[in-house]
C-alpha positions in Angstrom: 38.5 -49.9 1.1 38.3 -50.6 -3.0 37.0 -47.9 -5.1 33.6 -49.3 -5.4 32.8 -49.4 -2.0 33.5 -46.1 -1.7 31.3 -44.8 -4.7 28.9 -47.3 -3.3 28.7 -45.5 0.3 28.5 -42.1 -1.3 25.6 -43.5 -3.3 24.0 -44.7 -0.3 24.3 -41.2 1.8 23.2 -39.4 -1.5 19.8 -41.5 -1.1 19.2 -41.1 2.6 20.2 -37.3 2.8 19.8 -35.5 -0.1 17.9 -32.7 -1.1 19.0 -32.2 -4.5 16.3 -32.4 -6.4 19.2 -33.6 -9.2 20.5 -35.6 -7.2 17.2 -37.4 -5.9 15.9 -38.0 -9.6 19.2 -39.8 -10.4 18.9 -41.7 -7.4 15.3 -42.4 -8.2 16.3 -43.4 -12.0 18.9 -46.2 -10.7 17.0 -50.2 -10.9 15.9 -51.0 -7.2 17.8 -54.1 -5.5 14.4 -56.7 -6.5 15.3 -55.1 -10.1 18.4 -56.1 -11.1 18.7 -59.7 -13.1 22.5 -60.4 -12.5 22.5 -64.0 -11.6 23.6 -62.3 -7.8 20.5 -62.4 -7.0 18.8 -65.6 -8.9 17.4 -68.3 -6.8 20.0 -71.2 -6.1 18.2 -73.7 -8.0 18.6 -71.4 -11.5 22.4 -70.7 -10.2 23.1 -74.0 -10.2 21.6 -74.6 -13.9 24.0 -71.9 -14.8 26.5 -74.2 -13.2 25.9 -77.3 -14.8 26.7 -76.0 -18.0 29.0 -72.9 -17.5 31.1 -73.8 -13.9 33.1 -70.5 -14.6 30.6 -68.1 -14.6 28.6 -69.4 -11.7 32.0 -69.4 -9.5 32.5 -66.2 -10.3 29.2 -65.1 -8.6 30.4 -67.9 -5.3 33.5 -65.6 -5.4 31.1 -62.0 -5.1 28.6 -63.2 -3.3 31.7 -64.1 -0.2 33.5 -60.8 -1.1 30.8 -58.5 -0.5 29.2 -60.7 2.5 33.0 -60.0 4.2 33.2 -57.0 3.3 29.7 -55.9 4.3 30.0 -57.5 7.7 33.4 -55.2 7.9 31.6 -52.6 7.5 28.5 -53.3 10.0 30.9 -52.9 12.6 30.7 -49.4 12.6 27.4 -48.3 14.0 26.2 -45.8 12.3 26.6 -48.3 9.0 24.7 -50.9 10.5 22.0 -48.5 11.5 21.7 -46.9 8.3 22.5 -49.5 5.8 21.3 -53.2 4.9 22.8 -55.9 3.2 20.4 -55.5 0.4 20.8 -52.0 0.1 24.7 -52.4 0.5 24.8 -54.9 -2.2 22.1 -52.5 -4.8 24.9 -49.4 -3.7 28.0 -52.0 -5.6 26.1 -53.3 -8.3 24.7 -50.1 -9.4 28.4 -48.9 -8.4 30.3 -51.7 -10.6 27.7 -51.4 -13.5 27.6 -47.6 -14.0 30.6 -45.6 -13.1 33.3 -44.4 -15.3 36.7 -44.1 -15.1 39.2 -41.0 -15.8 40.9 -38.4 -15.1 38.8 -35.3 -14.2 41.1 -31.9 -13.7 40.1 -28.3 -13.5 39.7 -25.7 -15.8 42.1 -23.5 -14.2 44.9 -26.7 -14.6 43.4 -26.8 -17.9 44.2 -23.4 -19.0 47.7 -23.1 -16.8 50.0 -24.5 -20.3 48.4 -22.0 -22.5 48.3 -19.0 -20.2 52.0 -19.4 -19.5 52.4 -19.7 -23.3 50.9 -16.1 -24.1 52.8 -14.7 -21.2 56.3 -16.0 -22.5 55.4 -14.5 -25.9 54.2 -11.3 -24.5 57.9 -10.8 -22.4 59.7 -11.8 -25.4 58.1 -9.0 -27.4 59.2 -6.5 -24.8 62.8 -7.4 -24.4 64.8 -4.6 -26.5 67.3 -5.3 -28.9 70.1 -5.3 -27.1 69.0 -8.0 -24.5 67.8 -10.3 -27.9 71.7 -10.2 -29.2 72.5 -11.2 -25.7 69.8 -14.5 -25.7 70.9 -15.4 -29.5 74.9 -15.1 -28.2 74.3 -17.7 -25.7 72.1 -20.0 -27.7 75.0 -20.4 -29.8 77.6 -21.6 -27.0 74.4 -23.0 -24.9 72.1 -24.8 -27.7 70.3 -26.7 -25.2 69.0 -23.6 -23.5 66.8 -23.5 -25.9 65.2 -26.1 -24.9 63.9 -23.8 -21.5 60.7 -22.0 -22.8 59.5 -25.4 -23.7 59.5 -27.1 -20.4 58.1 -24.4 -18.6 55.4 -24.9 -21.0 54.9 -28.4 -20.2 55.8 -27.6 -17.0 52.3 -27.4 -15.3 50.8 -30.0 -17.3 53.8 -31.8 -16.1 52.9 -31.4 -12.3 48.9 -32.1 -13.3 49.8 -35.2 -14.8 51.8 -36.6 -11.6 49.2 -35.1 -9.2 46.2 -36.5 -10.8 45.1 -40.1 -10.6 42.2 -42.5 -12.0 38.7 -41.2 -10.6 35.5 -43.5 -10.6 32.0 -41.5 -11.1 28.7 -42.0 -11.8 27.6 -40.0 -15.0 24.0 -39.4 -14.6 21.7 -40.0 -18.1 24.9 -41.2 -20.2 25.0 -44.3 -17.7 21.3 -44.4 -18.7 22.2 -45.7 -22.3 22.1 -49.2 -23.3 24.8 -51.1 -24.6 25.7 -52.0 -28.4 29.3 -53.1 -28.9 29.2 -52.1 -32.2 28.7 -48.6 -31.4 32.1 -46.2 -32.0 31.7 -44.5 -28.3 33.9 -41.7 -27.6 33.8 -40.5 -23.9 35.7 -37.8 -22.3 35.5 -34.9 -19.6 36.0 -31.5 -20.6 37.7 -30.1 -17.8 37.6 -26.2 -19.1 33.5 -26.4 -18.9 33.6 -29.4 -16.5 31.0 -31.8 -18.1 31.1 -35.0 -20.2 31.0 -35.2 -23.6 30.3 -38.3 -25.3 30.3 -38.9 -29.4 29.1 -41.6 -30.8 30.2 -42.8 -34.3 26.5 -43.7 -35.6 23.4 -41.9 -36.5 20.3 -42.5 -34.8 17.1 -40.9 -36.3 14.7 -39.3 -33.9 12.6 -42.0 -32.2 15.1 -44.2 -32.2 16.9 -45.8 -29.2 20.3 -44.3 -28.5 23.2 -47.0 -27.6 26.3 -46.4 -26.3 29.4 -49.5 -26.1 30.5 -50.5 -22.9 33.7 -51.2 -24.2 34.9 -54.8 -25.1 32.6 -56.8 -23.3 32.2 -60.8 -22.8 29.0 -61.7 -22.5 30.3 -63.5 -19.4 30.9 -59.6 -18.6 27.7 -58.3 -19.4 25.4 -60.9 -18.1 27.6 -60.8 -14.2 27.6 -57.3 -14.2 24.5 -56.5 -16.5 22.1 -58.6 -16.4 21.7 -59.3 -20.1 23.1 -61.2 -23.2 24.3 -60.1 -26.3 23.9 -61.5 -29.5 27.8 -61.8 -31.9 29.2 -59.6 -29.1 32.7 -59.3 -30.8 34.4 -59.5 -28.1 33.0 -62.5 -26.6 35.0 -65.7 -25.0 34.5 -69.2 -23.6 36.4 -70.4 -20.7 37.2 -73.7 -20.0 36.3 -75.0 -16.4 39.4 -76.5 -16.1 41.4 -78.0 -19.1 44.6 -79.1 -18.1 42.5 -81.8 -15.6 40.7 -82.5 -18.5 44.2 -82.9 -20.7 45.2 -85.1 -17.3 42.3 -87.4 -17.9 42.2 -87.5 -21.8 45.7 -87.5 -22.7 47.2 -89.9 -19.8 49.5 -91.8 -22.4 51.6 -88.0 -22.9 50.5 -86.0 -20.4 53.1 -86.6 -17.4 54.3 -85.7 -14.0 57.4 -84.5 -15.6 55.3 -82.6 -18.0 53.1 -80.8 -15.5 56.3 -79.9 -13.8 58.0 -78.1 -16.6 54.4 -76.2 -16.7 54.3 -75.0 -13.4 58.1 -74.0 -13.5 56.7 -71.7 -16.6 54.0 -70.2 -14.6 51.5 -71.6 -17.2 49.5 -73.5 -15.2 46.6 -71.0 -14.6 46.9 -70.3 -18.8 45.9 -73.7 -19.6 43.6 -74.6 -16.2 41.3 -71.4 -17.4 42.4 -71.4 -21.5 39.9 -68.9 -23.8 38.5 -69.3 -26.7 37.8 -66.1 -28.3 36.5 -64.1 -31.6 39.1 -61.9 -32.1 42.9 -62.3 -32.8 44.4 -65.9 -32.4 42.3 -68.4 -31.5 43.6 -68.9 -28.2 45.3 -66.9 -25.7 49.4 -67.1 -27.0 50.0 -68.6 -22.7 47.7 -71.2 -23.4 48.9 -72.6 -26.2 52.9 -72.4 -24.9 51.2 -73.9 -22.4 49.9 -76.7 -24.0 53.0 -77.3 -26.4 54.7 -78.0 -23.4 52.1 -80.8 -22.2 51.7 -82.1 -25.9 55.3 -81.6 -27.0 57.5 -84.8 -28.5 60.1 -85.6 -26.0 63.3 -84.0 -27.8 61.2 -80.6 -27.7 60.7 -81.1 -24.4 64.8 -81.7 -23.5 65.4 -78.9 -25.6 63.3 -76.5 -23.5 64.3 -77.9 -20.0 68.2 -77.4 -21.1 67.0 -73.8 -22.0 65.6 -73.6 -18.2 68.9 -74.8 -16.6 70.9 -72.6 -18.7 69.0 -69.8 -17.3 69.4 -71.3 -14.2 73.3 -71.6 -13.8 74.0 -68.2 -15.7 71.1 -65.7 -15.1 73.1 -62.6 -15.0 74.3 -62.9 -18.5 71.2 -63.2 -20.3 69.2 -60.5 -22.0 65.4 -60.4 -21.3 64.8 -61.9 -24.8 66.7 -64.3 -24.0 65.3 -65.0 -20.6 62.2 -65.4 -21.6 62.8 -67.2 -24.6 60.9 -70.8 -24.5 61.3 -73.5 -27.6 57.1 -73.4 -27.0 56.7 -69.8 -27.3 56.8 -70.5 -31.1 55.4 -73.2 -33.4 56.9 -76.0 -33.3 56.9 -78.7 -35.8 53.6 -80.2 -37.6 53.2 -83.6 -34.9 52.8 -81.4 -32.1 50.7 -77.9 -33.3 48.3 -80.5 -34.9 48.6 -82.4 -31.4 47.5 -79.4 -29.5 45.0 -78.2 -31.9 43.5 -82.4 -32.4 43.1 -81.7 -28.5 41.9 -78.4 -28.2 39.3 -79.6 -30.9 38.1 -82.3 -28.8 38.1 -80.5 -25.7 35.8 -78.1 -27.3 32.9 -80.1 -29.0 32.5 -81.8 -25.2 32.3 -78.5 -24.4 29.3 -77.8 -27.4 28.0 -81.3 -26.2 27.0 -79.9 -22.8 25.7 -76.4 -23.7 23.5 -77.8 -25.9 19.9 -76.9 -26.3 17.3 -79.4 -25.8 14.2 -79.0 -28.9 11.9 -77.6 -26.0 14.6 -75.3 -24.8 14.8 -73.3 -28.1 10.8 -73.4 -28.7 10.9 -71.6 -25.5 14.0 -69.4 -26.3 12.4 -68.6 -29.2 8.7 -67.6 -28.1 10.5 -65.1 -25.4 13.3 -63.2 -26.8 11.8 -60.2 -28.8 15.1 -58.7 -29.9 18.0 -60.3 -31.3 20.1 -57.9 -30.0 19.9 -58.3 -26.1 18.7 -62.3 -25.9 16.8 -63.4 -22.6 16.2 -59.6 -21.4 13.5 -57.6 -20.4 11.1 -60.6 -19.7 7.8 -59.5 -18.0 7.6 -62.7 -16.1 10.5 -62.5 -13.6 10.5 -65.8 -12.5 11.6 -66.8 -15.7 13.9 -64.7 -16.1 17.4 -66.0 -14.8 16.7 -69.4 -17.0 15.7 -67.3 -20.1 19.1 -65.4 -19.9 20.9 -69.3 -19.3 19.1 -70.2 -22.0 20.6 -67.2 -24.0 23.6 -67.3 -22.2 24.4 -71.1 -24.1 22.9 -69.7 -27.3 25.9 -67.6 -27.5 28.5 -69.6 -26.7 27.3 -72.1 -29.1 28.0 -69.8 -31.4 31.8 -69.0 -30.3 32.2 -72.7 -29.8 30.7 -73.2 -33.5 33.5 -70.8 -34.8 36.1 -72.1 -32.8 34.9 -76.0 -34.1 35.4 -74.7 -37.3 38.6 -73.2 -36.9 40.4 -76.0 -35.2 39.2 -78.3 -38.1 40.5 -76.2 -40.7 44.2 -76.5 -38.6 43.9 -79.8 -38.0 43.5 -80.3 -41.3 46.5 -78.2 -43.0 48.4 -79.9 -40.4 47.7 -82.9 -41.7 48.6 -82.7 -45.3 51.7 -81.5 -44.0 52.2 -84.5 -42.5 51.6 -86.8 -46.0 54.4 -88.3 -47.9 54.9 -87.1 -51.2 53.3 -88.6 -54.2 55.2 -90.6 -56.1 56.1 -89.6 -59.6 54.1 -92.5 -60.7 50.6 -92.1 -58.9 50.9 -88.0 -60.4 48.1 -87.8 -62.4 49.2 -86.4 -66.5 
């Protein structure tokens, strides 16, 4: 059974049977299931709006909405499950599950302390020994060296054994998993297992009055709206996903894109790379895969002999090779001008389709716009929740708009160094004096 079912059904007995008062407030605190906006639980018709524009995130939800119906109707077939919990309590239990807990490693004080304990004792018997017996210890460091090298393990030694016993643990942090999410935030989180309780620093001031936030970590806003219900405006760490671009590189580049091509890709593994290719804010442009990927389909055809001869050399000697050399590919680097500005002249038209479809009618940002009060979380909060899963769609393309407006821009400034690379010289005659 994953982790989250587990925290789920813990979650679940917590709020049937106990009588913590703690414990009940928590449970109390957490969004009931007719709460939540995670496009889960948004009427087909607005899941299917999602659709038209953004395929990747509405098959994601397909993909849950199976996974937990199996998994539920696993569970139902133990009685006292399907007497004591519902599908829609089940499902509340794994989204409050999936959208709260944190992960780590949570020892004991005792562990804690074991390394430093054993280090004041080994001090305190080395202070005792007489004179005699430290002439004896210094005699056989000198023919022994390495014995030196004793104290120190056993120091390490039950930090050693915590460290193997101990694995990742999911929890739910009551109040801290209350705070809303700001990816600009510096968030430090860790357990302090001497005094057994969170501590959590945040690299920002807040005045008094003011709303605390906390980062969820490096989140899409494909991550936060699935999982969160809400959409974040310049999330840094944002991406677009491509439906599926090498059918689209199938249709659009026919005249280059061949059987033989396609083959070479899937001996690579890199079909998945380019079918679901990113587009993203940080780092390169696209994902390093992708575009080895896409070299491949785009590649002239002496780049594409030279690779295949470096796949049957691999073939006929593999137990010679290095791993550098075994994963070396003539498209894991750039190759010459005519095909980077190939892949990038294709990557640039894949992607203003792309801006063509997630574009906002002049009555869908007039609404946009008379709804979201914050520029911060876009589309959330609404009072009216009818409207809310096509406000958050509506926010949803705002931001990728804006990736896709970057990424636009990007590609156009490669595709055009690339080309005046490819210009002849000027003659010495049309040089101007």
């Amino acid at each position: 059974m994953p982790w989250y079912a587990q925290l789920g059904l813990k979650l679940v007995y917590e709020r049937k049977t106990s009588t913590s008062a703690l414990k009940a407030g928590y449970v109390q605190l957490l969004p009931p299931p007719e709460g939540i906006p995670t496009p889960l639980h948004w009427p087909e018709e607005d899941l299917n709006a999602l659709r038209g524009v953004y395929p990747v995130l509405a098959g994601k939800v397909d993909r849950q909405r199976q996974l937990w119906a199996g998994l539920y109707d696993a569970l139902g077939k133990t009685r006292a499950v399907r007497e004591d919990m519902d599908e829609t309590t089940f499902v509340w239990a794994m989204e409050s599950v999936l959208s709260r807990a944190f992960k780590g490693t949570f020892g004991t004080g005792f562990n804690s302390l074991a390394p430093s304990l054993l280090l004041v004792a080994l001090f305190a018997g080395i202070y005792y020994l007489d004179q005699e017996t430290i002439q004896l210890l210094s005699y056989a460091l000198e023919e022994y060296p390495y014995l030196a090298a004793i104290p120190g393990a056993l120091v390490l030694l039950p930090s050693l054994l915590e460290f193997f016993r101990s694995k990742a643990t999911y929890v739910l942090a009551p109040m801290i998993d209350s705070l809303n999410h700001r990816s600009t935030v510096p968030t430090d989180l860790d357990y302090d297992s001497v005094r057994q309780r969170f501590r959590l620093s945040l690299g920002e001031d807040f005045k008094a009055g003011q709303q605390v936030f906390m980062s969820y970590g490096d989140k899409s806003n494909d991550d936060l709206l699935f999982h969160y219900g809400f959409v974040e405006v310049d999330a840094a760490a944002d991406v677009f996903e491509f439906g599926d671009l090498l059918d689209w590189l199938l249709e659009n580049r026919a005249g280059i894109v061949n059987d033989d091509r396609v083959q070479t890709l899937f001996s690579k593994g890199l079909q998945e790379n380019v079918r679901s290719c990113r587009l993203g804010r940080r780092g390169r442009l696209v994902d390093e895969k992708a575009l080895e990927g896409l070299r491949i389909l785009l590649a002239s055809d002496d780049e594409l002999r030279a690779e295949n001869a470096i796949t049957e050399s691999i073939i006929q000697t593999p137990m010679f090779l290095t791993l550098d050399e075994f994963q070396d590919s003539v498209f894991s680097k750039e190759l010459q001008s005519p095909t980077e500005l190939a892949v990038y002249e294709a990557m640039l038209e894949a992607t203003l389709e792309q801006r063509q479809r997630l574009s906002l009618t002049q009555e869908e940002e007039e609404e946009l716009g008379k709804a979201a009060t914050s520029r911060e979380r876009l589309g959330a909060g609404t009072e009216n929740a009818e409207r809310a899963p096509r406000l958050l769609t509506l926010a949803f393309r705002v931001e990728k708009l804006r990736l896709l407006d970057e990424a636009i821009a990007r590609f156009r400034k490669l595709t055009g160094a690339e080309k005046q690379l490819l210009l002849p010289p000027k003659s010495a005659a049309s040089k101007s004096v």
